[in-house]
DSSP file (Angstrom, degrees, kcal/mol; ACC not computed):
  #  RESIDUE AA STRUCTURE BP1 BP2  ACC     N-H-->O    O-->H-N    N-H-->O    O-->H-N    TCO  KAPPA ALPHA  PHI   PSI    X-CA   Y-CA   Z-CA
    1    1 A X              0   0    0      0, 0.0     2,-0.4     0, 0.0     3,-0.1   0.000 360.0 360.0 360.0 139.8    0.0    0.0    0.0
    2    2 A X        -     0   0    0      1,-0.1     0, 0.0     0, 0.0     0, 0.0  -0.686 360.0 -69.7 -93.8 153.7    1.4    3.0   -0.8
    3    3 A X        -     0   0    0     -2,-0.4     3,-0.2     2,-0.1    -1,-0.1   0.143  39.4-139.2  -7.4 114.0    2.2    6.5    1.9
    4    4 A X  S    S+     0   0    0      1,-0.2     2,-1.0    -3,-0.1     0, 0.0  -0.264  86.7   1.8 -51.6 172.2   -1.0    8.2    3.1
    5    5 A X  S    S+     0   0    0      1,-0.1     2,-0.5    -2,-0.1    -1,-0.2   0.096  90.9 160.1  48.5   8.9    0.0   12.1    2.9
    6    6 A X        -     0   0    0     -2,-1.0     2,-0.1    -3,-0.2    -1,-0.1  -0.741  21.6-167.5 -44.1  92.3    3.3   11.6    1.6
    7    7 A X        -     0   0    0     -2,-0.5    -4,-0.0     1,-0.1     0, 0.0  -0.532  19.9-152.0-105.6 160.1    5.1   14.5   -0.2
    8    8 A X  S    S+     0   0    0     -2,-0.1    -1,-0.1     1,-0.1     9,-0.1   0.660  87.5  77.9 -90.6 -36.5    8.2   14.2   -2.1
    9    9 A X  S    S+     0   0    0      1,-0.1     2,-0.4     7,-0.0     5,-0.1   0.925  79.4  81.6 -45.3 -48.4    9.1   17.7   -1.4
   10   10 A X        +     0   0    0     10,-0.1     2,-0.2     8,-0.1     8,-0.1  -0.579  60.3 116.4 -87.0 131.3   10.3   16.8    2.0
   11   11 A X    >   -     0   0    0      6,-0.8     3,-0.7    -2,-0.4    10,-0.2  -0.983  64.9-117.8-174.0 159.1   13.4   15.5    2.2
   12   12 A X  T 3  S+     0   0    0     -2,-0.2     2,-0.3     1,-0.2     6,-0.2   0.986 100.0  71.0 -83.6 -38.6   17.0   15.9    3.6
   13   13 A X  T 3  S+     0   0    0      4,-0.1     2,-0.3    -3,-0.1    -1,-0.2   0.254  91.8  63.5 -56.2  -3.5   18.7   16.1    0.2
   14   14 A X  S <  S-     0   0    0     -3,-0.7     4,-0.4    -2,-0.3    -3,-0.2  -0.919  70.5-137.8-124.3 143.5   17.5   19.4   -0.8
   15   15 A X  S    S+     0   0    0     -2,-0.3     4,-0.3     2,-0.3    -2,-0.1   0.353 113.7  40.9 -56.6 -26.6   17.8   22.4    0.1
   16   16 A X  S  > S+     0   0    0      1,-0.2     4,-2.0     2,-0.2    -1,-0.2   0.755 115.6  54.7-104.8 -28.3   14.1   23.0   -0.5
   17   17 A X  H  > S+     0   0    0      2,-0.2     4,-1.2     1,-0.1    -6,-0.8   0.776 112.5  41.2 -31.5 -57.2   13.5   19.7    0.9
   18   18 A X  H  > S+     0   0    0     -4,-0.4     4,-1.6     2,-0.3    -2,-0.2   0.532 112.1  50.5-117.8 -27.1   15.4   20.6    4.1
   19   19 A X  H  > S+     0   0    0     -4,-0.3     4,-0.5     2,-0.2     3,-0.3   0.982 107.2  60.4 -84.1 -59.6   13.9   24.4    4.5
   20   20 A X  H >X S+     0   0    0     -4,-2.0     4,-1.6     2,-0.3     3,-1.0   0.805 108.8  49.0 -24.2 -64.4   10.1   22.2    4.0
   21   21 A X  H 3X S+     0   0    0     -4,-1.2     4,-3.0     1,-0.3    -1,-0.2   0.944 109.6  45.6 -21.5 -70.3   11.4   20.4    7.4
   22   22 A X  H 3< S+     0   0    0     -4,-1.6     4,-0.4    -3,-0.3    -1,-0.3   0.529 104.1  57.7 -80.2  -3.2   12.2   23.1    9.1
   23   23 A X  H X< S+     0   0    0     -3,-1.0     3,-2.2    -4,-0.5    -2,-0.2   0.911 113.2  53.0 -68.9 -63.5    8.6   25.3    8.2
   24   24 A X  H >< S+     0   0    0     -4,-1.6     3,-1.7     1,-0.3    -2,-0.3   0.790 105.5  50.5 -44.5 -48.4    7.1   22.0    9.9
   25   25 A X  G >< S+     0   0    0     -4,-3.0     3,-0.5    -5,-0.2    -1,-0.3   0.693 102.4  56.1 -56.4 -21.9    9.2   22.3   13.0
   26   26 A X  G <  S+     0   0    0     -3,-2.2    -1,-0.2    -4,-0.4    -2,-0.2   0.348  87.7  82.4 -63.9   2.2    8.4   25.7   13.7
   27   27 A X  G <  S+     0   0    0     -3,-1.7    -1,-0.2    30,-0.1    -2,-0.2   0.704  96.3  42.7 -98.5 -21.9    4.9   24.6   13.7
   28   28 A X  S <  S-     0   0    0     -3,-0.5     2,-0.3    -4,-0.3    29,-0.1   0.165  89.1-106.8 -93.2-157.8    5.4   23.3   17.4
   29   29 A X     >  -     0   0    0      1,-0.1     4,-1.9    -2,-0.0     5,-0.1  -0.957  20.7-146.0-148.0 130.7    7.0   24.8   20.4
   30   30 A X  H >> S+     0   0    0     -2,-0.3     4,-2.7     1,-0.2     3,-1.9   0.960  90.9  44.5 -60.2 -62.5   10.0   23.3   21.4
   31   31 A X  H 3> S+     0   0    0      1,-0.3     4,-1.6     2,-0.3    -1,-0.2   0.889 109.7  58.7 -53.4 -48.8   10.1   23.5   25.2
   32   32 A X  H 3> S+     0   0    0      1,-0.2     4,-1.2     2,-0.2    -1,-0.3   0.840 107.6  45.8 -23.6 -45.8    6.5   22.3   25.4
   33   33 A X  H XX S+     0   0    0     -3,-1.9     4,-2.0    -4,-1.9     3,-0.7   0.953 113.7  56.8 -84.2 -41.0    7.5   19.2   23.5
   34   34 A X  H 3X S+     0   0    0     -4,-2.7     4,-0.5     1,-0.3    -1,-0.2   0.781 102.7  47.8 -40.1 -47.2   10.4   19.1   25.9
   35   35 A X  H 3X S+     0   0    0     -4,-1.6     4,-2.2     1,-0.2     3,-0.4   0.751 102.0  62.1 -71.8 -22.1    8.8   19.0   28.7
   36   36 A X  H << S+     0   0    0     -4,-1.2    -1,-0.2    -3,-0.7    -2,-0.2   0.753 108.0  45.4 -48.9 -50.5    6.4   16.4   27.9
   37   37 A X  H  < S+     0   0    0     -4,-2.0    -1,-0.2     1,-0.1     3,-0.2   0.686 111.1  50.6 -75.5 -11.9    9.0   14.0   27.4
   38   38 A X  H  < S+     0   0    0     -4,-0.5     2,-0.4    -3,-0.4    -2,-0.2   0.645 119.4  44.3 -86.2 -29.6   10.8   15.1   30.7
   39   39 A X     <  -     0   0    0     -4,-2.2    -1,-0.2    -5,-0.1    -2,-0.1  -0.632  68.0-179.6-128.5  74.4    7.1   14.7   32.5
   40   40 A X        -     0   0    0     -2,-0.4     2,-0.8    -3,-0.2    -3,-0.0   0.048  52.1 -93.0 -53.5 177.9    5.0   11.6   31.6
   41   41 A X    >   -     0   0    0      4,-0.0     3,-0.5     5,-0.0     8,-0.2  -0.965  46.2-123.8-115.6 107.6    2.0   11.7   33.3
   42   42 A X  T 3  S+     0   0    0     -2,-0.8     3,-0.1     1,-0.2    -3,-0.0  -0.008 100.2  24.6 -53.4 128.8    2.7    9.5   36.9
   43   43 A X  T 3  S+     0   0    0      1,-0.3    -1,-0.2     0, 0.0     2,-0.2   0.548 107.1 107.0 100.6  13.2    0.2    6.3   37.3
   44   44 A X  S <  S-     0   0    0     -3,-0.5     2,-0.4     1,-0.0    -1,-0.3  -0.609  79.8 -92.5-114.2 170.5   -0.5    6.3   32.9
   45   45 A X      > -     0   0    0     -2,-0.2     5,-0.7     1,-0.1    -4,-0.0  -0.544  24.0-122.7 -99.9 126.7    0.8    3.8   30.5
   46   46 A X  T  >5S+     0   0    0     -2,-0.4     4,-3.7     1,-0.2     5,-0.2   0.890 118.4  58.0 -43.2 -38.2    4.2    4.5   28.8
   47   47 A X  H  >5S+     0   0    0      2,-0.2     4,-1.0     3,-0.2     3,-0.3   0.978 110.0  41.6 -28.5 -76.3    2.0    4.0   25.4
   48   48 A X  H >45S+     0   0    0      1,-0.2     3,-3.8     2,-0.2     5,-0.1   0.647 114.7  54.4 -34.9 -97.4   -0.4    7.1   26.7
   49   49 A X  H 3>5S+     0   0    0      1,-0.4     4,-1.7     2,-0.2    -1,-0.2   0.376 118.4  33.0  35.9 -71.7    2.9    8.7   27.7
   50   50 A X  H 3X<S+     0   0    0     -4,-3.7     4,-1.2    -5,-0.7    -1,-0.4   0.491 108.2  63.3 -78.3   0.3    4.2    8.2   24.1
   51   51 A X  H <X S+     0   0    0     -3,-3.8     4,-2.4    -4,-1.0    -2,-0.2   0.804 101.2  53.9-112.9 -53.9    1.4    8.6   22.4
   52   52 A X  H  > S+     0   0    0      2,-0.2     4,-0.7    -5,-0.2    -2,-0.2   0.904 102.5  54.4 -57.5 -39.3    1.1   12.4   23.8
   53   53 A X  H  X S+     0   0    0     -4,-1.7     4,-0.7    -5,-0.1    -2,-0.2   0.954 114.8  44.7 -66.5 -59.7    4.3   13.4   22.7
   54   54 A X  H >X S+     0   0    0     -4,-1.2     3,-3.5     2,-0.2     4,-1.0   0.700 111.4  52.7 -22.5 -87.6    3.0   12.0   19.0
   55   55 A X  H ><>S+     0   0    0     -4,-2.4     3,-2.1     1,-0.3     5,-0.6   0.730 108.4  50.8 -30.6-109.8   -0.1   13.5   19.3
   56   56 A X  I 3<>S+     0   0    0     -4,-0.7     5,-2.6     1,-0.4    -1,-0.3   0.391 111.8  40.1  47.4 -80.1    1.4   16.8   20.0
   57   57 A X  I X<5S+     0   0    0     -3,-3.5     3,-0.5    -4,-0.7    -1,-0.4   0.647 118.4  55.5-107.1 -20.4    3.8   17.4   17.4
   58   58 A X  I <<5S+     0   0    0     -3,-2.1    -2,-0.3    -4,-1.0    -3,-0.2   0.801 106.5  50.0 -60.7 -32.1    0.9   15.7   15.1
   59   59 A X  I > 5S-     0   0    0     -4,-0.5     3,-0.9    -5,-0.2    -3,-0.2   0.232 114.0-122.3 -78.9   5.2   -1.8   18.2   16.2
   60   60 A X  I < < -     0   0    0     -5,-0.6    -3,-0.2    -3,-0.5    -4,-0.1   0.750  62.8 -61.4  77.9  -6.9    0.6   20.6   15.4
   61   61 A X  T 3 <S+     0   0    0     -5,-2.6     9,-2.4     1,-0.3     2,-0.3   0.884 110.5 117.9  47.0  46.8    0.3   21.9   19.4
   62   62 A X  B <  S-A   69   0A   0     -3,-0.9     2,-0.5     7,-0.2    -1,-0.3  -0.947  73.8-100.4-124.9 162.2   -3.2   22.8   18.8
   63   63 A X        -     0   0    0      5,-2.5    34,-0.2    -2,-0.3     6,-0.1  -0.420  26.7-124.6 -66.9 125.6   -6.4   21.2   20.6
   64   64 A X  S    S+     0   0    0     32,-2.8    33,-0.1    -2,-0.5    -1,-0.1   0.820 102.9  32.9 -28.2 -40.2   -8.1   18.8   18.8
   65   65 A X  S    S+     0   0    0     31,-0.2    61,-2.1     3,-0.1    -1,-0.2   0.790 130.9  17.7-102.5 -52.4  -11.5   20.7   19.0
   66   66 A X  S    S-     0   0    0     59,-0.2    -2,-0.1     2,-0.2     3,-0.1   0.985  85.6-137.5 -94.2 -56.0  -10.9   24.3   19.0
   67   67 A X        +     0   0    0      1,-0.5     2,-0.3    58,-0.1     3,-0.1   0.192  54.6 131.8  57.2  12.7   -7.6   24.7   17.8
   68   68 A X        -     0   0    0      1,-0.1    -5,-2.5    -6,-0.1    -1,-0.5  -0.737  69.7 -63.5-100.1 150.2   -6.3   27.0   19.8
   69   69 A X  B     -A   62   0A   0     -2,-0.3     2,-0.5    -7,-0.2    -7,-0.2   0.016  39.6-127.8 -25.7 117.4   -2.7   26.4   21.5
   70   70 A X        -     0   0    0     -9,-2.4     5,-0.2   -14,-0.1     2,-0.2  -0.620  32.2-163.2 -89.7 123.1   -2.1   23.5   23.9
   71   71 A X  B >   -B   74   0B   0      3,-0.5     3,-1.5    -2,-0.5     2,-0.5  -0.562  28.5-104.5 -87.1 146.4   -0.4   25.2   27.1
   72   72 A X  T 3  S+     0   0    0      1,-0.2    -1,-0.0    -2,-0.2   -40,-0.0  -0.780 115.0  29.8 -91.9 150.1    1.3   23.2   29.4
   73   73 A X  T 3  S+     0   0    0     -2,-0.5    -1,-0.2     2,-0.2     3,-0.0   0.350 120.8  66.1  88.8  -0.6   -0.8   22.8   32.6
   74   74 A X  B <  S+B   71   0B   0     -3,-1.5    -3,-0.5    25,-0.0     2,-0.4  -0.196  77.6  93.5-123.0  40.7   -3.8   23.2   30.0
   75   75 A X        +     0   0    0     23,-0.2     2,-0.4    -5,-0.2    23,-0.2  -0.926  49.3 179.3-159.3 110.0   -3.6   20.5   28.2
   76   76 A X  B     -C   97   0C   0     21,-3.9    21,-3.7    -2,-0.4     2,-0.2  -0.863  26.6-120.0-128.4 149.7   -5.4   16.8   28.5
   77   77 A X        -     0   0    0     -2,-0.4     2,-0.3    19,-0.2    19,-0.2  -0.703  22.1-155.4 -91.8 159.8   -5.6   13.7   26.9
   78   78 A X        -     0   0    0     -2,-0.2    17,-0.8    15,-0.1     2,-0.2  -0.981  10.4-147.2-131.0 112.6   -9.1   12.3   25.6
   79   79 A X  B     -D   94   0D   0     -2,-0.3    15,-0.2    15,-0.2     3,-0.1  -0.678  15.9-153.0 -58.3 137.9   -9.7    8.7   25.2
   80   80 A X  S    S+     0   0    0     13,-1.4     2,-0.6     1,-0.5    -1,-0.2   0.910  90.1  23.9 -76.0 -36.1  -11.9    8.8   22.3
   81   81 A X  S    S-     0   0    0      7,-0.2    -1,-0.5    -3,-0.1    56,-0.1  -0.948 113.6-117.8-107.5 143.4  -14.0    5.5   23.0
   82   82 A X      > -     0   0    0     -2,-0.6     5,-3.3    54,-0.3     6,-0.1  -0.250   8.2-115.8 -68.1 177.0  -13.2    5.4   26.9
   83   83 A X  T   5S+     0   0    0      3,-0.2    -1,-0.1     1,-0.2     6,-0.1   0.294 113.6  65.9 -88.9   5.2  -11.6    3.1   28.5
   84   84 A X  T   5S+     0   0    0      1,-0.1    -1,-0.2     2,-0.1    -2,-0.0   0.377 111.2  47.5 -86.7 -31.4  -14.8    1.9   30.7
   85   85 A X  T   5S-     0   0    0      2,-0.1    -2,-0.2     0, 0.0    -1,-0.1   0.389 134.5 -97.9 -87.6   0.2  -16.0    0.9   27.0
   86   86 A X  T   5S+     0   0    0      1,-0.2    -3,-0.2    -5,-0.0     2,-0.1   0.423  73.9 140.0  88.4  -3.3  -12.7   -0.7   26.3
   87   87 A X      < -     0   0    0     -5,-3.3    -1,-0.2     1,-0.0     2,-0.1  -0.338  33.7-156.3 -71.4 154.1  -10.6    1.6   24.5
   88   88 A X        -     0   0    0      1,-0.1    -7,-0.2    -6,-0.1    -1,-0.0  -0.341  38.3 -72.4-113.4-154.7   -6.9    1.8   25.4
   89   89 A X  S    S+     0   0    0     -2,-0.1     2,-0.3   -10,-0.1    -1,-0.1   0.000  77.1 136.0 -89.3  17.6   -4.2    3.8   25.3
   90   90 A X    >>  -     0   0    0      3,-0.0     3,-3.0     2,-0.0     4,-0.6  -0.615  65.9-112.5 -95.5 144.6   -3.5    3.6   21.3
   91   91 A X  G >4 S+     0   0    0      1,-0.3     3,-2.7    -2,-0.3   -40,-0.1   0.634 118.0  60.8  -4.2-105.5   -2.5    6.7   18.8
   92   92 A X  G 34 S+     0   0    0      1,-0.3    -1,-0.3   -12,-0.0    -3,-0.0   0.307 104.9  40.0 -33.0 -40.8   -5.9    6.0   17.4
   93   93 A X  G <4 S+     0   0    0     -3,-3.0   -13,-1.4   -13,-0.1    -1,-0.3   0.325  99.8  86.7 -93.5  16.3   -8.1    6.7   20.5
   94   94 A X  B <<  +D   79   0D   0     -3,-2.7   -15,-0.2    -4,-0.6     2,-0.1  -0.800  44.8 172.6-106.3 159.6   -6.2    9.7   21.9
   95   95 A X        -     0   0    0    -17,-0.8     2,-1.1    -2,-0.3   -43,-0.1  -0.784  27.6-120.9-169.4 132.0   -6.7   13.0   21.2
   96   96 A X        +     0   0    0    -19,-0.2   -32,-2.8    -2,-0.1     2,-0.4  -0.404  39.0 163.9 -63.4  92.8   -5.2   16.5   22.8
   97   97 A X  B     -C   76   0C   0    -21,-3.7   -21,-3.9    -2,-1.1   -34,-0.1  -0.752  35.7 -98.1-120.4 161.3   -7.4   18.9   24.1
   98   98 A X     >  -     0   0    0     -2,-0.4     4,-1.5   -23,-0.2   -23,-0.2  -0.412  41.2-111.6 -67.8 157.7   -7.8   22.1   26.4
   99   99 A X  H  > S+     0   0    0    -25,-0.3     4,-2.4     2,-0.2     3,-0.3   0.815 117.5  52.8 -56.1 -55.3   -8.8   21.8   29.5
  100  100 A X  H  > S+     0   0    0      1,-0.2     4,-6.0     2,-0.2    -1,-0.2   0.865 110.3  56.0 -47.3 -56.1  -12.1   23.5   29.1
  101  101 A X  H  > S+     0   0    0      2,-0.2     4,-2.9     1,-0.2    -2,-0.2   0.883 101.3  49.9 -34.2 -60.2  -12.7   21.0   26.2
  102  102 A X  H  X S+     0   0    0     -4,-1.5     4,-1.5    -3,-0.3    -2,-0.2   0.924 112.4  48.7 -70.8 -49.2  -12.3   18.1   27.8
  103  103 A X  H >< S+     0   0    0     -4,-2.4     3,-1.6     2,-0.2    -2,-0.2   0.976 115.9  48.4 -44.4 -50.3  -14.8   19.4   30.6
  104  104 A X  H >< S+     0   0    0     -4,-6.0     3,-0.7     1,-0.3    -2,-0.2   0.861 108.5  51.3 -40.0 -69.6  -17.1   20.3   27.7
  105  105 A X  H 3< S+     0   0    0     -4,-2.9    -1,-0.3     1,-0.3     2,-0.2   0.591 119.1  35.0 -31.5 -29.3  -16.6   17.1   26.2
  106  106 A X  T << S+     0   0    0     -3,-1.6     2,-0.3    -4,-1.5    -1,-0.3  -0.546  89.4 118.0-129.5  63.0  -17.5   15.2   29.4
  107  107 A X    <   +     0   0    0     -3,-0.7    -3,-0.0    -2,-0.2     6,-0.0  -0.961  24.8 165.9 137.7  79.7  -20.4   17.8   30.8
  108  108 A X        +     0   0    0     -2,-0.3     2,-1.9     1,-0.1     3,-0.1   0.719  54.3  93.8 -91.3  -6.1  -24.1   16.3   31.2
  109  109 A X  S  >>S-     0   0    0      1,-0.2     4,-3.1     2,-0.0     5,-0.7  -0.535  75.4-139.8 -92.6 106.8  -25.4   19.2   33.4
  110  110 A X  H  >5S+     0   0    0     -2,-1.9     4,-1.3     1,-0.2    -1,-0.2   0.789 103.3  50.8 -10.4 -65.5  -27.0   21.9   31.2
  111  111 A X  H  >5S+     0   0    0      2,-0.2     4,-0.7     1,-0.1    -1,-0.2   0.927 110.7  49.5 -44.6 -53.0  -25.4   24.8   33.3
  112  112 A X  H >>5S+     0   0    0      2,-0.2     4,-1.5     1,-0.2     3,-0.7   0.918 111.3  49.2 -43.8 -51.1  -21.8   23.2   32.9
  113  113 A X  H 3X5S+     0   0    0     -4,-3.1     4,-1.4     1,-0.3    -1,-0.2   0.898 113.0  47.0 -77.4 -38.3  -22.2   22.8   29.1
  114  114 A X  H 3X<S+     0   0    0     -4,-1.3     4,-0.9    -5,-0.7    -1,-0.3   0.758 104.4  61.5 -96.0   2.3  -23.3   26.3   28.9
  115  115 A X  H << S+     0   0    0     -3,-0.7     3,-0.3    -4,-0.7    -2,-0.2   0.936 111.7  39.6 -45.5 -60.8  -20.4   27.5   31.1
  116  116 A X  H  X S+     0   0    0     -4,-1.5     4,-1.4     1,-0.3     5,-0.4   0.679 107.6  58.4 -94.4 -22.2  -17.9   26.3   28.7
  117  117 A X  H  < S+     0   0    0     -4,-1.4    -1,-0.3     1,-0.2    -2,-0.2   0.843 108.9  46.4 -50.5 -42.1  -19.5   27.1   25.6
  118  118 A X  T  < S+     0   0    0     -4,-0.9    -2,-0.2    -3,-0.3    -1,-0.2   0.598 112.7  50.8 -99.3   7.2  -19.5   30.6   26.5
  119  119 A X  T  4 S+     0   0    0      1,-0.2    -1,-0.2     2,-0.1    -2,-0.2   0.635 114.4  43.8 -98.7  -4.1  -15.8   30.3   27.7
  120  120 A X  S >< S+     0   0    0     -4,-1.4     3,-0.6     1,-0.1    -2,-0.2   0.017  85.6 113.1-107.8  17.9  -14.8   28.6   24.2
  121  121 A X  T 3   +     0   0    0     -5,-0.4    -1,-0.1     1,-0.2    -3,-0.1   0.985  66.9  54.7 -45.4 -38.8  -16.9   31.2   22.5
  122  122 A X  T 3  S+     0   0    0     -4,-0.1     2,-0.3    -3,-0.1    -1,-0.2   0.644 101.7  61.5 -98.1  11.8  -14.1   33.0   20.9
  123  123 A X  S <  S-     0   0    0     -3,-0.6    -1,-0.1   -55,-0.0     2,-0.1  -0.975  90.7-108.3-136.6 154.9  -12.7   30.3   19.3
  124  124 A X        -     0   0    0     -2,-0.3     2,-0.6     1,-0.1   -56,-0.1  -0.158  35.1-152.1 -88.2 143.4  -14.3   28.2   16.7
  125  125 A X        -     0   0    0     -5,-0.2     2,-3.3    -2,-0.1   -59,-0.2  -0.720  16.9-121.8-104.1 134.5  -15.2   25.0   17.7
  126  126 A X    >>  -     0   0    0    -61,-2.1     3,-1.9    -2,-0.6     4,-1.2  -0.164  27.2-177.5 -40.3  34.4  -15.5   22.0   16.0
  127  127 A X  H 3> S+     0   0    0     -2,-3.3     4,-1.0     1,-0.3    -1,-0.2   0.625  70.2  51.2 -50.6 -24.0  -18.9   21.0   16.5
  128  128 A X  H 3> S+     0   0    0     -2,-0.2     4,-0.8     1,-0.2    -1,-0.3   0.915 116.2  36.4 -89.9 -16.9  -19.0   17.6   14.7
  129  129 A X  H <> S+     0   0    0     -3,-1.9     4,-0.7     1,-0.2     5,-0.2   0.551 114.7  58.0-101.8  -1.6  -16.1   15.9   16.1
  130  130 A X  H  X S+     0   0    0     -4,-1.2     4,-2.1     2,-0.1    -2,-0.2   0.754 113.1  37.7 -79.6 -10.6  -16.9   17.5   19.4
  131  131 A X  H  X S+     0   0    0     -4,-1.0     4,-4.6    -5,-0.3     5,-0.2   0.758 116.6  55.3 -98.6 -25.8  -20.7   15.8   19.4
  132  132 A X  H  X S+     0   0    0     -4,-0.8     4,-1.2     2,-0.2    -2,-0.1   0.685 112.0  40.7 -81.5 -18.1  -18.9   12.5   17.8
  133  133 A X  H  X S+     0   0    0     -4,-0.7     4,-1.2     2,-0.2     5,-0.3   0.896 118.4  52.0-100.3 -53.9  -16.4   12.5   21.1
  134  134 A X  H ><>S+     0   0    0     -4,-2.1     5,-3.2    -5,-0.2     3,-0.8   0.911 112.4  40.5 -20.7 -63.9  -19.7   13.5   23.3
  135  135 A X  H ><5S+     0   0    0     -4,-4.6     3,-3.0     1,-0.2    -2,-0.2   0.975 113.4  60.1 -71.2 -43.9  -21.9   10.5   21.9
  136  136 A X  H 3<5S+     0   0    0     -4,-1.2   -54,-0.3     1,-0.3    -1,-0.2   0.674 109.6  37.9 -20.3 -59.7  -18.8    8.4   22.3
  137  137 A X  T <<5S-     0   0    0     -4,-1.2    -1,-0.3    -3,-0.8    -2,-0.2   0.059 127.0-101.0 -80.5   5.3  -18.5    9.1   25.9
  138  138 A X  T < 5S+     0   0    0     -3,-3.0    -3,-0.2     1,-0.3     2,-0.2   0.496  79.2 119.6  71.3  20.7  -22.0    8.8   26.2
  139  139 A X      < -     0   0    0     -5,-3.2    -1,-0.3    -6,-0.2   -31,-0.1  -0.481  61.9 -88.3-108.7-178.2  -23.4   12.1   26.4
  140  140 A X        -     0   0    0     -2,-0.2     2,-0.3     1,-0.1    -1,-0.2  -0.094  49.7 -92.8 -87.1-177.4  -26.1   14.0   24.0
  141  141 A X        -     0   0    0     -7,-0.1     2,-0.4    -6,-0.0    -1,-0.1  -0.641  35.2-115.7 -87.5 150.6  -25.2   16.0   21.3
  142  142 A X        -     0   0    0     -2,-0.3   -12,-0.1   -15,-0.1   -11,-0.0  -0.895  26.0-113.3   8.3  73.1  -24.5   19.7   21.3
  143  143 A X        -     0   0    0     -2,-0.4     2,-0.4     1,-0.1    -1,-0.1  -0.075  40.4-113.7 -39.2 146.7  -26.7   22.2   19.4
  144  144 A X              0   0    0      1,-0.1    -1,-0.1   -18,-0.0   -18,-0.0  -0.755 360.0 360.0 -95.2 149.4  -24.2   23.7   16.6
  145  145 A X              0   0    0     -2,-0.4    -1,-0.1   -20,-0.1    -2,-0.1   0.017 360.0 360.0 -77.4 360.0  -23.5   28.0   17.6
């Protein structure tokens, strides 16, 4: 099968190749990523563990949902299917969100959910993979804003 997403442009052997690297590395923040590897998160599975730093430097060091910057000390992992349903600790069921998010995400009380809606107001929110992470976790859908 051949490379999802592959480009040919990137590559070490060119110059144009090698500058292409380095726009994508700029895309993160270095010390963030540092610390992340310096500071697993104690009682989690070296998988999770590794799995965030991926995640990370694949999301680009935005939240899955909003987009907006993942900060450290703001910044949580999401099982997509929990792990009380059986999902584990693989790439495929994580995803990196703000703190606010994650409440959202996990919020059945009317008041709560509209707490955090009006604190992610100003930035735009995903609404279909945020109602798909909802029903997931087993809460209702979301009206779209």
């Amino acid at each position: 099968m051949p490379p999802m997403c592959f480009s040919p442009d990137i590559c070490n052997y060119s110059e144009k190749g090698r500058a292409k690297i380095h726009e994508l590395q700029k895309a993160i923040n270095p010390i963030i990523l540092q610390k992340l590897m310096e500071h697993p998160i104690q009682g989690q599975s070296t998988e999770l563990n590794d799995n965030r730093i991926s995640l990370y430097v694949a999301q680009r060091g935005k939240c899955a949902i909003c987009k907006e910057p993942l900060l450290l000390g703001d910044m949580e992992v999401h099982h997509i299917m929990p792990k009380s349903s059986g999902g584990k600790d693989n790439y495929s069921n994580l995803a990196l969100v703000t703190g606010d998010v994650h409440k959202l995400i996990h919020a059945t009380d009317p008041v709560i959910i509209q707490k955090y809606l009006d604190k992610l107001k100003h930035c735009k929110l995903n609404m279909a993979k945020l109602n798909k992470f909802r029903l997931l976790a087993g809460n209702c859908k979301l009206e779209y804003r």
